[in-house]
N, C-alpha and C positions, 0 to 999 in steps of 0.2 A: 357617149351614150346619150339619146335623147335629142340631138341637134338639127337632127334634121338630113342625116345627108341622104338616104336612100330617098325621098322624096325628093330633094333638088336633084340629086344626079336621074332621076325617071325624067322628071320636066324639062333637064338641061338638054338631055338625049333627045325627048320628043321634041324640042324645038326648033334643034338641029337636025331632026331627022336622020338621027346615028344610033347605030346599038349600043346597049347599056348593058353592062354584067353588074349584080348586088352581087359582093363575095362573099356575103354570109350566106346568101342563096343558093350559090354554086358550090358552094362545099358544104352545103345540106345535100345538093344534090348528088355528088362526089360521094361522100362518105355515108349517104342515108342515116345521117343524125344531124340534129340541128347546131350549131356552134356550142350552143348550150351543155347540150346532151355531153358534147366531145369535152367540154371543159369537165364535168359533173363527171364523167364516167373514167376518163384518159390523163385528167390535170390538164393545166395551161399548158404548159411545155408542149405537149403533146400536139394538141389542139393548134400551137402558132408554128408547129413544120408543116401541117395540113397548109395551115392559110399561106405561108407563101409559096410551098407547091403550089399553089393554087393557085397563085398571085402568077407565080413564073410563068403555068400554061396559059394564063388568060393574055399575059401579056403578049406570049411569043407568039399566040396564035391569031393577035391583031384583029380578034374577032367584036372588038367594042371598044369605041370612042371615049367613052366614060365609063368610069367605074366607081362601085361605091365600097370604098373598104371600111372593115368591122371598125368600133371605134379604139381597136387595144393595134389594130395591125399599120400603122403610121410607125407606133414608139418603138416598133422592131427593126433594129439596123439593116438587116437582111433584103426586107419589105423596099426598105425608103433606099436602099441601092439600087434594087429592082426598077424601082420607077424611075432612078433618074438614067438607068443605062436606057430604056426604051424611051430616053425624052421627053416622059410624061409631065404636064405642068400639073402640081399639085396644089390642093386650098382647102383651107384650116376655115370652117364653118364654126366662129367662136361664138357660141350660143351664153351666155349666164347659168350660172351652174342653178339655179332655182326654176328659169324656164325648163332644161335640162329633164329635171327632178319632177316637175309635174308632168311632162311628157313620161318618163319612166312612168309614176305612178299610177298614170291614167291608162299606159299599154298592159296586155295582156303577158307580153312577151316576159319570159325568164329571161332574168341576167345572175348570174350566178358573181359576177365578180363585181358586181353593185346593188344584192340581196336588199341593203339598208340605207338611208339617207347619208350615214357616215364612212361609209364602206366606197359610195359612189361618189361623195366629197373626195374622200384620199386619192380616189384615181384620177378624179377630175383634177386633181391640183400637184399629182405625182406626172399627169401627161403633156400639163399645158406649156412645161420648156419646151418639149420637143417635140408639139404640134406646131412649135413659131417657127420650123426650119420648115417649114412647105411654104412652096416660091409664090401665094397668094391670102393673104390674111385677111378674111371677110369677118367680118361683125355682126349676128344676128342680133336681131332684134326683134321686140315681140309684133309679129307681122302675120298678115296669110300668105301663104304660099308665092300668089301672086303676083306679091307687092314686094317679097324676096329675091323671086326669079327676076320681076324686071331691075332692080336694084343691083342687081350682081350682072347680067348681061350687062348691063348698061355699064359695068366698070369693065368692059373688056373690049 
């Protein structure tokens, strides 16, 4: 939560001039609730068979280059098989959990499973084993956009 990726994966896309799916987006638009809503109203459970349906048709239908998945939908085994049968290359956008935390606090957005400082620590520190299995480990840093995107092009 808070890292940054729906902003790098919009710029990564326009750079390259390839389509981009946000999947909290498409399964707002799928489901006509926001990932929020479906957590809040359905529970997690509920909520992470939507995202990798979700995950499944975007991939099979080859319809975008990049994609930005929620920040709970990597630590789902289901998810992170998915990307690797369509040979997708994945990257861990490791932000500092403080930068993180002031991008939460400063969005409008509900996060229902990071409500509190301490609630978004335990996730931040219950996901980071298993954000380090994505085949590219990028290091944010406090930067603009920018100064991000050429930093990360430039490692590839």
């Amino acid at each position: 939560m808070g890292c940054g990726k729906s902003k790098v994966a919009r710029e990564i896309a326009r750079r390259l001039n390839v389509a981009m799916v946000d999947l909290d987006e498409r399964i707002t638009e799928r489901a006509g609730r926001s990932p929020a809503q479906l957590i809040v109203e359905d529970g997690e459970a509920a909520f992470r068979a939507v995202e990798t349906t979700t995950l499944s048709d975007v991939l099979e239908s080859g319809e975008a280059r990049v994609v930005a998945l929620g920040g709970g939908a990597w630590i789902q085994e289901a998810n992170r098989d998915l990307i690797a049968r369509y040979n997708c290359l994945s990257v861990w956008l490791d932000a500092p959990f403080d930068l993180c935390w002031a991008r939460i606090e400063a969005s409008d957005e509900v996060r229902p499973l990071g409500r509190t400082r301490e609630q978004a620590l335990a996730r931040y520190e219950q996901r980071r084993p298993i954000y380090q299995l994505a085949d590219v480990h990028f290091t944010i840093r406090e930067e603009n956009l920018e100064e991000l995107i050429s930093r990360l092009t430039a490692s590839f």
